[in-house]
N, C-alpha and C positions, 0 to 999 in steps of 0.2 A: 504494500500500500504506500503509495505518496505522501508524505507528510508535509502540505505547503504552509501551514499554521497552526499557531498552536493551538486554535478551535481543533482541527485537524486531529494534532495529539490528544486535547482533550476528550475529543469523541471516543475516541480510539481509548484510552482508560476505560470513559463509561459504561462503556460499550463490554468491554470486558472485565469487568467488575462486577458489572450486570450478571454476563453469563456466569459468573465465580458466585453468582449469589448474596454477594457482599452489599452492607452497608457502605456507606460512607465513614462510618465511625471505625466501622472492623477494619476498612484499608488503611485507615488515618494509624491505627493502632499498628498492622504491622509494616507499613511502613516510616512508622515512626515522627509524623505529622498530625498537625492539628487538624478536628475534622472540618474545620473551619477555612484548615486551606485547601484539602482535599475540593468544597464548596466551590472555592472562588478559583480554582485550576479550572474544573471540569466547566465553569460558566467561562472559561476562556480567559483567562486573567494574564495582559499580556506582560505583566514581568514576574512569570514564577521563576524562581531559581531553579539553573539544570541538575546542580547535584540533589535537591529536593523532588525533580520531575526522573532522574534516573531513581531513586531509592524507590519511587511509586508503582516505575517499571518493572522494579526488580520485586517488588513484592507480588505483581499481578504475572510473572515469569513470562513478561516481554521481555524487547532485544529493540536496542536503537541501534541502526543496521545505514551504517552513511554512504552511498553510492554516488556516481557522479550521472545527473542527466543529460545524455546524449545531447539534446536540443541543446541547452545551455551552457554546454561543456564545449560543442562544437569549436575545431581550433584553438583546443586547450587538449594539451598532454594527459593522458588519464594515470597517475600516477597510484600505488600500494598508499591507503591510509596510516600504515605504520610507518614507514616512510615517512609521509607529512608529517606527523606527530614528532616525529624525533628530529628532524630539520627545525621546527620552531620552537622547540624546547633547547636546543641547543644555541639561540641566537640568545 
C-alpha cells in the first residue's frame, strides 16, 4: 500500500486495530502511548512523532517498508536504503 499521508498511515493503524479487535486504550497501552494520542494520530494529526508512530506499528506487527516511486524517482539512481542510512549518519 502507498502511504502518501499521514491520514494514509492513520487509516492504515485503524484499520488494523480494528481487525486486532482493539480499543484504542489497549493499543495506547501496548504500545506505550496515551490513548489520547493514539485519538488524535488516527484523526490524522499532522505532527505525531515517528518514533511514537513506529512503537504503534510495532505493537499492531506492521512494517514501515520505504521504497522508491518509479514516477518520482525517474532520473534518480535507485540506491540500497542501508546505504542511505549510513552515508548520512556519517556526515
Amino acid at each position: 500500500m502507498k502511504i502518501r499521508s499521514i491520514r494514509d498511515l492513520a487509516a492504515v493503524v485503524r484499520g488494523r486495530r480494528r481487525d486486532l479487535g482493539l480499543s484504542q486504550a489497549e493499543l495506547a497501552v501496548r504500545a506505550g502511548v496515551s490513548r489520547k494520542w493514539i485519538y488524535q494520530f488516527e484523526g490524522g494529526k499532522p505532527t505525531a512523532e515517528l518514533r511514537l508512530i513506529l512503537r504503534v506499528l510495532d505493537a499492531l506487527g506492521l512494517v514501515l517498508d520505504v521504497t522508491y516511486d518509479e514516477k518520482t524517482a525517474a532520473g534518480h539512481t535507485t540506491r540500497d536504503l542501508d546505504t542511505l542510512i549510513e552515508e548520512h549518519r556519517s556526515r
